[in-house]
C-alpha positions as CSV (number, residue, x, y, z in Angstrom):
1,X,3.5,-13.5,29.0
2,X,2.6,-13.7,32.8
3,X,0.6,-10.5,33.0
4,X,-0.6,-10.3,29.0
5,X,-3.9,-11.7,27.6
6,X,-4.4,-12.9,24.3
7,X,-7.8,-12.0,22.6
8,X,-8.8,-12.6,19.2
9,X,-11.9,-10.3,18.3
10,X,-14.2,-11.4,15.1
11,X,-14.9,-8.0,14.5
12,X,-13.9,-4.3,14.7
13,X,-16.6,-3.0,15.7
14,X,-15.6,-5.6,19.6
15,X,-12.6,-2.7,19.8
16,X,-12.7,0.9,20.9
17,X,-11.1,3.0,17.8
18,X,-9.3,5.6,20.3
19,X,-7.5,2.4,21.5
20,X,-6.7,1.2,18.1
21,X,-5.5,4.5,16.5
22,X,-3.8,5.3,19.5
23,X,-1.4,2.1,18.6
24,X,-1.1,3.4,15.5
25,X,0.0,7.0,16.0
26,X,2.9,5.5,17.9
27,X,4.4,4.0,15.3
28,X,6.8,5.7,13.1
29,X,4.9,7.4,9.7
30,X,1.4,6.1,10.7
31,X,-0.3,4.8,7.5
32,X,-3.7,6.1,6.8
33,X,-4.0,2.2,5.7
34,X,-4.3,1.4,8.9
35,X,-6.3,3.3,10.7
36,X,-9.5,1.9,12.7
37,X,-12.1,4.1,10.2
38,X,-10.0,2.5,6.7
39,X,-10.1,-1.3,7.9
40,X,-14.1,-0.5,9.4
41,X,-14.7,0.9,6.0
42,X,-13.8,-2.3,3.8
43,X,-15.5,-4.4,6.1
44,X,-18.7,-2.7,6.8
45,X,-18.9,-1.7,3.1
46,X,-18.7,-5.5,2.1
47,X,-15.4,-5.1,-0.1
48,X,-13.6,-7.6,2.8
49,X,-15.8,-10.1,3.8
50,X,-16.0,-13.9,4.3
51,X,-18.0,-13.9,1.5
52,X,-15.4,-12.2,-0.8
53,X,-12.8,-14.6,0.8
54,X,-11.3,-12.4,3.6
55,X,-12.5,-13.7,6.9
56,X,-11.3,-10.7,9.9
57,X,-9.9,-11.7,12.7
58,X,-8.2,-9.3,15.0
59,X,-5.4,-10.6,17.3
60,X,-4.9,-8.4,20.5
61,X,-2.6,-8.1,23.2
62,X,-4.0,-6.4,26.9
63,X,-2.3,-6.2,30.1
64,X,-5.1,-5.2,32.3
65,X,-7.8,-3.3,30.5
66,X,-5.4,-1.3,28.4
67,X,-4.8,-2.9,25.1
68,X,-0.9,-3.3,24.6
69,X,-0.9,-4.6,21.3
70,X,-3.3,-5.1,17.9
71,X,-3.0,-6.4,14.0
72,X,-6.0,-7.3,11.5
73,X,-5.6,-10.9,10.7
74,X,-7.7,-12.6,7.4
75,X,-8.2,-16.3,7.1
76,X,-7.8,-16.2,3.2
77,X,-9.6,-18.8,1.1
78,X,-7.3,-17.4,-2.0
79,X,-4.7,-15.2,-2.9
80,X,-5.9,-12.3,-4.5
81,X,-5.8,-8.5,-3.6
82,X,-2.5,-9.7,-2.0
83,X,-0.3,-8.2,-4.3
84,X,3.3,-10.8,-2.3
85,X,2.3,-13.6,-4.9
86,X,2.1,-16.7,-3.4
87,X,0.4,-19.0,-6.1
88,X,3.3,-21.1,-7.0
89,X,3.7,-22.1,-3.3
90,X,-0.5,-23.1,-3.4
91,X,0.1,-25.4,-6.6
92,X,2.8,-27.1,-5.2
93,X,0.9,-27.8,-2.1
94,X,-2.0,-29.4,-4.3
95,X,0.2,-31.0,-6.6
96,X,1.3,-33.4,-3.0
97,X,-2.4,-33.1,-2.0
98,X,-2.0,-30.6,0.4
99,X,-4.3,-27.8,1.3
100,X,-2.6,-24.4,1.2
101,X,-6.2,-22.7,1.6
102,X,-7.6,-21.3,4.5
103,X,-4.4,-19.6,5.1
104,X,-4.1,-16.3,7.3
105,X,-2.2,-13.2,6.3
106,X,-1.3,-9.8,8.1
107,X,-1.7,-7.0,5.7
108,X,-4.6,-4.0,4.7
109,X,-6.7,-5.9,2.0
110,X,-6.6,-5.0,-1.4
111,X,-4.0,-2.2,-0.4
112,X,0.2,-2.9,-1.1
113,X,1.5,-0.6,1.3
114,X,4.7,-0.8,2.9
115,X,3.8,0.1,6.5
116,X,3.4,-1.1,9.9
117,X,1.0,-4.0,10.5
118,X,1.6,-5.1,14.2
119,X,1.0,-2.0,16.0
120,X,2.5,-2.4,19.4
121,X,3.5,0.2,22.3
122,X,6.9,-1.5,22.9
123,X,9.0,-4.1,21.0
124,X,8.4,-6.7,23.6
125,X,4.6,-6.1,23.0
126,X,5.0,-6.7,19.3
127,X,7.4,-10.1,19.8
128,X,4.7,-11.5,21.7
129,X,1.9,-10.5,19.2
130,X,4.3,-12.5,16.6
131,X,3.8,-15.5,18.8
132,X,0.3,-15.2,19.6
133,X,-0.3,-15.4,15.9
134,X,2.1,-18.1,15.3
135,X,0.2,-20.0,17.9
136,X,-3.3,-19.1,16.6
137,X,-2.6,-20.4,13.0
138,X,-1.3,-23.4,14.5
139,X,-4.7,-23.8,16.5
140,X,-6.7,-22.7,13.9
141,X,-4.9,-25.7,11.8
142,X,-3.9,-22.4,8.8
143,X,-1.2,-24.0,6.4
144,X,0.6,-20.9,6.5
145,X,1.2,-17.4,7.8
146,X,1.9,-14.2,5.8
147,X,3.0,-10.7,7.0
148,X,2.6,-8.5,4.2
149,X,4.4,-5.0,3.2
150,X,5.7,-4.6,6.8
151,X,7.6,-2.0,8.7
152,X,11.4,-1.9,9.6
153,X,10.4,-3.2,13.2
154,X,7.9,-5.6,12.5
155,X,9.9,-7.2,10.2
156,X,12.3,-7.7,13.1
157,X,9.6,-8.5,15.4
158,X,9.1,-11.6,13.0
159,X,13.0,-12.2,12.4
160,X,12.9,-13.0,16.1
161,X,10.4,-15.3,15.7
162,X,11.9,-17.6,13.2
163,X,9.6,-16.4,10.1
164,X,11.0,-16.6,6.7
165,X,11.5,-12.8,4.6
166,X,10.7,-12.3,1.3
167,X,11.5,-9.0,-0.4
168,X,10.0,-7.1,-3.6
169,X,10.0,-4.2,-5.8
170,X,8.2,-0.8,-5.7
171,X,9.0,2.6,-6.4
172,X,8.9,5.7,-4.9
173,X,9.7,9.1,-5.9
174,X,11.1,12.0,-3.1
175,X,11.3,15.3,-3.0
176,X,14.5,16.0,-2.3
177,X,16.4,18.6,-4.9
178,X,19.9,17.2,-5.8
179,X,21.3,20.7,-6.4
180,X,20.3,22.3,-3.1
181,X,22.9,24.6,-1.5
182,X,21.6,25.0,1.6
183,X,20.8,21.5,3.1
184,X,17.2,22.0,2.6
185,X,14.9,19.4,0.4
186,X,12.2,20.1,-1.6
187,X,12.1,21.4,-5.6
188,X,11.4,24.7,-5.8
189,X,8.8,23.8,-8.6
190,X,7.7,21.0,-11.2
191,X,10.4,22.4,-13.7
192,X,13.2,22.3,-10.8
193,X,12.6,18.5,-10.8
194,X,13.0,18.0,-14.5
195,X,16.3,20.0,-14.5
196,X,17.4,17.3,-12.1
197,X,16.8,14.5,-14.5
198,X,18.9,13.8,-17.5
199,X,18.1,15.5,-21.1
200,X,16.8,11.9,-22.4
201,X,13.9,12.0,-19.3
202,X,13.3,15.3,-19.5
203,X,12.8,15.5,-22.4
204,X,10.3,12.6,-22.8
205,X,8.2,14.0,-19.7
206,X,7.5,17.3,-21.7
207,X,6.2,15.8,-24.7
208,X,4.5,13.8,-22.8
209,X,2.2,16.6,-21.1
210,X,2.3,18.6,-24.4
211,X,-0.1,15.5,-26.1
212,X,-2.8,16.0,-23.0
213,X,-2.7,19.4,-23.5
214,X,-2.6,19.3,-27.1
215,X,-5.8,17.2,-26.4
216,X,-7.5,19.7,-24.8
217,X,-7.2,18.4,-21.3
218,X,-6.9,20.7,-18.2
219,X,-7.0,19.3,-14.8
220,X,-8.1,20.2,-11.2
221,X,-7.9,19.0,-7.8
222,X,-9.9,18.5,-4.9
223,X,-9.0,17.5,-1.3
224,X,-10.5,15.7,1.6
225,X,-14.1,17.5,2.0
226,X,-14.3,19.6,-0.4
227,X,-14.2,16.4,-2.7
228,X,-17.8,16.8,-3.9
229,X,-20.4,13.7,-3.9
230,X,-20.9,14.5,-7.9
231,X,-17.2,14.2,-8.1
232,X,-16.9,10.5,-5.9
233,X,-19.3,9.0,-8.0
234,X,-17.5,10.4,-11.1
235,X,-14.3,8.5,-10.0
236,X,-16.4,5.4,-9.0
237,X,-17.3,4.9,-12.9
238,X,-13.8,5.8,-14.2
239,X,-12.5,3.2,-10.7
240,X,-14.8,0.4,-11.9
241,X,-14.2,0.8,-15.4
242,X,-10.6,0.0,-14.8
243,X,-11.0,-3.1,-13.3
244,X,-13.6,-3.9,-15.8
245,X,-11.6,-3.2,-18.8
246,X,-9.4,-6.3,-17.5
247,X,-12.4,-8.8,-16.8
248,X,-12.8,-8.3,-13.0
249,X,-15.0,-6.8,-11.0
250,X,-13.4,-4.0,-8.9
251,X,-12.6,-4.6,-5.1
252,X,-14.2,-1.9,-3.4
253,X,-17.7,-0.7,-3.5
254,X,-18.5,2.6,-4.1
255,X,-20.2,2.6,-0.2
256,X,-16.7,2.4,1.1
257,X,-15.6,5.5,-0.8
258,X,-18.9,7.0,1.0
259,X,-17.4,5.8,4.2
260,X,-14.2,7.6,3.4
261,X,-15.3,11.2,2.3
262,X,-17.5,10.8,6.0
263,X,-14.7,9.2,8.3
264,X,-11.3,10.5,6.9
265,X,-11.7,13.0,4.0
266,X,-8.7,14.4,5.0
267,X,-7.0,11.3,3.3
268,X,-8.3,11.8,0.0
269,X,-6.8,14.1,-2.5
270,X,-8.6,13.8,-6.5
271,X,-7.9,14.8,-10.2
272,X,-10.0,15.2,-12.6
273,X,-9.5,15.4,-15.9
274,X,-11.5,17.1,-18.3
275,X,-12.2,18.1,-21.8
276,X,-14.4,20.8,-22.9
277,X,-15.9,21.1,-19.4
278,X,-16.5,17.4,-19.6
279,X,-14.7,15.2,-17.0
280,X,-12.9,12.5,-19.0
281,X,-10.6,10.4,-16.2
282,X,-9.9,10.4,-12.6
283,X,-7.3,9.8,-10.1
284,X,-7.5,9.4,-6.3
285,X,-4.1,10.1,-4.1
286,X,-4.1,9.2,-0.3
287,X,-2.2,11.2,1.9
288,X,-0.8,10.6,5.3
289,X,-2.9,12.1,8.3
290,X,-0.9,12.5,11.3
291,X,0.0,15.7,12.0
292,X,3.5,15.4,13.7
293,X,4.8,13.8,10.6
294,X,5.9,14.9,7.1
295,X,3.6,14.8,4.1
296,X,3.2,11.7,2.7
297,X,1.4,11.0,-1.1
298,X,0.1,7.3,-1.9
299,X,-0.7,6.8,-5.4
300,X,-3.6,4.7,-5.5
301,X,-6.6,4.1,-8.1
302,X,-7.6,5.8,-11.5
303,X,-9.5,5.6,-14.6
304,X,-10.8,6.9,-17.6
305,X,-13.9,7.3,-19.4
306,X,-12.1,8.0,-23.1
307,X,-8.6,7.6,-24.5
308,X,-6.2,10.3,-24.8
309,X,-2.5,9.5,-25.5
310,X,0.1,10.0,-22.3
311,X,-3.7,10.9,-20.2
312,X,-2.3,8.4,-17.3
313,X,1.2,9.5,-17.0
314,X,-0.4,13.1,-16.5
315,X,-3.2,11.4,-13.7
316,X,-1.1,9.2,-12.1
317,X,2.2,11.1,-11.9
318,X,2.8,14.0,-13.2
319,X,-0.1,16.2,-11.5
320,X,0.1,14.6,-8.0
321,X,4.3,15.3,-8.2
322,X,3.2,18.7,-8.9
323,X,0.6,18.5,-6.3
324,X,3.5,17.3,-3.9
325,X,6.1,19.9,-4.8
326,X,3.8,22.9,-4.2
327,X,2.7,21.5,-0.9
328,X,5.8,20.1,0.4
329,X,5.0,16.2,0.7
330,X,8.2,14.6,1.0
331,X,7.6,11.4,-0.7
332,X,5.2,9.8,-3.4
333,X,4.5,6.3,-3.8
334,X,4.0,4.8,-7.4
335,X,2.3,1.3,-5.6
336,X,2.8,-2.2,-6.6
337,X,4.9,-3.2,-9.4
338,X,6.0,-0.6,-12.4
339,X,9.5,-0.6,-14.0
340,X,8.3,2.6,-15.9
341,X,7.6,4.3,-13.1
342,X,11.7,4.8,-13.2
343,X,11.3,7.1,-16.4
344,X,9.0,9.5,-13.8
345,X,11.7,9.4,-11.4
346,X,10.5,6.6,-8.7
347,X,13.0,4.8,-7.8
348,X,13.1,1.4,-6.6
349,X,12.6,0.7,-3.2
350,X,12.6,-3.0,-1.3
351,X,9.7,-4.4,0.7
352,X,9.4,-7.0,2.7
353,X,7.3,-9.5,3.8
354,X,7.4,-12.1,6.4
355,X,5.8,-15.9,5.9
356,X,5.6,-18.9,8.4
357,X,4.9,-22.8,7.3
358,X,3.5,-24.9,9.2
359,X,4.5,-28.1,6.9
360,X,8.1,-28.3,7.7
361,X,9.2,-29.7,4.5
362,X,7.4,-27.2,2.8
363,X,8.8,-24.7,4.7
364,X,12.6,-25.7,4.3
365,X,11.5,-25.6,0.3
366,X,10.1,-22.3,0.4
367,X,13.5,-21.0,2.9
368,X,15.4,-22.3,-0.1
369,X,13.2,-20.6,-2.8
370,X,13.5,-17.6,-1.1
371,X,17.1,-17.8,-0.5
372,X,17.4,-17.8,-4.5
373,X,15.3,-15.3,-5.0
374,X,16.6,-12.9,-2.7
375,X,19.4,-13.2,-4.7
376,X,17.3,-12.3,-8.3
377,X,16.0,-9.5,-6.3
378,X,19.8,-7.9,-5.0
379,X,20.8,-8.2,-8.7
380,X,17.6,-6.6,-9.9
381,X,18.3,-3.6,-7.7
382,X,21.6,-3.3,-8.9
383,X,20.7,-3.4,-12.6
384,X,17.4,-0.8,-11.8
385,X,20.3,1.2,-10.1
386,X,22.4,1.5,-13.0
387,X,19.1,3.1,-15.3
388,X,18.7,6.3,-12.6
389,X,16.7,9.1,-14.5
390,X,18.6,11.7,-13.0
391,X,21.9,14.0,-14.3
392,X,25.3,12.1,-13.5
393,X,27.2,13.3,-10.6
C-alpha cells in the first residue's frame, strides 16, 4: 500500500459523484442501489441517519488525486433494515456481557440487494479496501464487521481476507423461454411464460388474476418522469400503510421518494391499481440504469388502501413479469425472503454475505455456526429444487 491513501469521509456530500459512479459503472451489472444520488438520497432525506441508528462513514482508497476505490460503511447501533439476521449472535454477546453494538456493516440501508458493495477499479484495489476496513473497525473498537448481499468478487475480495461467509435465500425469476428454438431468450408474451410452467401453476396463476379482475381492478403503469407527483404521494400512503399495518413506522420518508423522481427517475417504474377510476394499491419496481447492460427489474415496495383477494400477487408479480416480458428485462427480483414466490416462477437463488469478529472466541463460534448452517442452507436448495414450477423435461 506504498502509493495508496486511506480516507474515511463522514459524509457524501466530502466526495465528487462523477468519481463515485464512475466506480460503479465498472463493475459488472451496476446496481441502481448504489449509486452516489440513491445513498445521498437516504441520507439527506433523514431515512439513514445517526439518529435512526445508521451512522455513514465512507471508506476510500486514492492513489494520487484519483480515487481507486470506495464503499459506504454504517456504524449500526442495531440490526434492523439489515435483512442478514444477526440477532442471535447480539444475545449471545450480552448474555457473556459483551457489547455487540456499535457494530459496522457494508450494505445499501434498508435495501437487500445482491450487488456490489466495494466498488474498486482493479481486484488489488478492492483487497486493500477489505483491509482498510478491517483495520478501521479494529480502531474504531466495532465488535464486528458485516458485508452484506455482495457481488461474486467482493465476496472473494473478503475470502482473501480471512472473513467468515454466510449464505441465504432469495428468488429471482428470468426471462429465458425453455422451449426456444433458436437460442434466443425471452417469452414471446405473458401466456408463453405460463405454457412453460406446469398445469398445477398455471393454472393457479389464472384464477388468480381472474379474482382482481372479477373485482373490478385494471392497472396501469408509469415510468421514471412521467411518474406524476399526484401519483408519488399516492404510493407514499399505500408505502406507509404497509409498514404501519405491522406496527412500524416505515423507513423511508416520502422526501427521499422526492429525491428519486428529481435525481434518477429513470429507476422507477409504478402500478397502480384501481377500481372505478379510484386508485386502490400501488407498487414501485426499480430498474437497472446503465445503459451497456441488460434490463434488470427489482421488486421493491407496495401497498394497498383496500382489500381485494390475490390484489398483491397481481402488484407485485404478475404485472411487472408482464411489464418485463414486453420490454425485454432479463431478470426480476422477488427481494428478501418468500418461499411462495416459487409458485410465480422465482427461483431460488444464494446470497452471500461476509462477516469479521473481532472477539476471537466468538468468532470461532460463529465459523462453526455458520459451518452448520451452510449445510441447512445446501439442503434447503436441494429440496426448493425439487418443487420447480415449470413442465418436466
Amino acid at each position: 500500500m506504498n502509493d495508496y491513501v486511506i480516507r474515511v469521509a463522514a459524509s457524501l456530500s466530502d466526495l465528487s459523484p462523477k468519481a463515485w459512479n464512475g466506480l460503479l459503472s465498472a463493475e459488472v451489472e451496476p446496481s441502481p442501489f448504489m449509486r452516489y444520488e440513491y445513498l445521498a438520497a437516504l441520507h439527506e432525506s433523514g431515512s439513514a441517519t445517526p439518529e435512526s441508528g445508521w451512522t455513514p462513514q465512507f471508506i476510500t482508497l486514492w492513489r494520487g488525486d484519483e480515487l481507486q476505490a470506495a464503499c459506504p460503511a454504517y456504524i449500526k447501533t442495531h440490526s434492523y433494515g439489515e435483512y442478514v439476521f444477526d440477532w442471535a449472535w447480539a444475545n449471545a454477546y450480552e448474555q457473556h456481557w459483551l457489547a455487540y453494538y456499535p457494530k459496522a456493516v457494508v450494505a445499501v440501508p434498508f435495501t437487500p440487494v445482491p450487488g456490489a458493495r466495494l466498488l474498486a477499479r482493479n481486484a488489488q484495489a478492492r483487497t486493500l479496501l477489505v483491509q482498510a476496513l478491517v483495520a478501521w473497525c479494529k480502531k474504531e473498537e466495532l465488535s464486528s464487521l458485516h458485508l452484506l448481499f455482495g457481488a461474486e468478487a467482493d465476496i472473494a475480495a473478503c475470502t482473501e481476507a480471512g472473513l467468515m461467509l454466510r449464505n441465504t435465500v432469495q428468488f429471482h425469476w428470468t426471462n429465458a423461454a425453455p422451449e426456444a428454438p433458436d437460442g434466443t431468450t425471452g417469452y414471446r408474451d405473458f401466456e408463453s411464460f405460463l405454457a412453460s410452467l406446469s398445469h398445477d401453476k398455471r393454472k393457479k396463476i389464472r384464477q388468480e388474476r381472474r379474482k382482481v379482475a372479477e373485482a373490478g381492478v385494471t392497472f396501469r403503469w408509469s415510468r421514471g418522469a412521467d411518474i406524476a407527483p399526484s401519483d408519488w404521494d399516492f404510493f407514499y400512503r399505500c408505502y406507509a400503510r404497509t409498514y404501519r399495518e405491522h406496527g412500524n413506522p416505515p423507513y423511508l420518508s416520502r422526501d427521499f421518494f422526492r429525491r428519486m423522481a428529481d435525481t434518477m427517475p429513470e429507476a422507477w417504474l409504478l402500478f397502480v391499481a384501481e377500481r372505478a377510476g379510484k386508485p386502490i394499491a400501488a407498487s414501485l419496481i426499480a430498474l437497472s440504469t446503465h445503459a451497456d447492460d441488460a434490463l434488470v427489474a427489482y421488486g421493491r415496495y407496495w401497498g394497498a388502501l383496500e382489500r381485494v383477494d390475490c390484489l398483491h400477487f397481481e402488484a407485485c408479480y404478475y404485472q411487472p413479469l408482464a411489464w418485463c416480458i414486453a420490454h425485454g428485462a432479463r431478470r426480476f427480483e422477488g427481494g428478501a425472503q418468500g418461499e411462495h414466490k416459487m409458485a410465480r416462477a422465482l427461483m431460488p437463488v444464494k446470497t452471500t454475505s461476509a462477516h469479521w469478529l473481532a472477539h476471537p472466541a466468538f468468532a470461532n463460534a460463529v465459523e462453526r455456526f455458520l459451518e452448520g448452517e451452510g449445510e441447512g442452507i445446501e439442503n434447503y436448495m436441494d429440496h426448493l429444487g425439487e418443487r420447480s414450477p415449470f413442465k418436466a423435461g
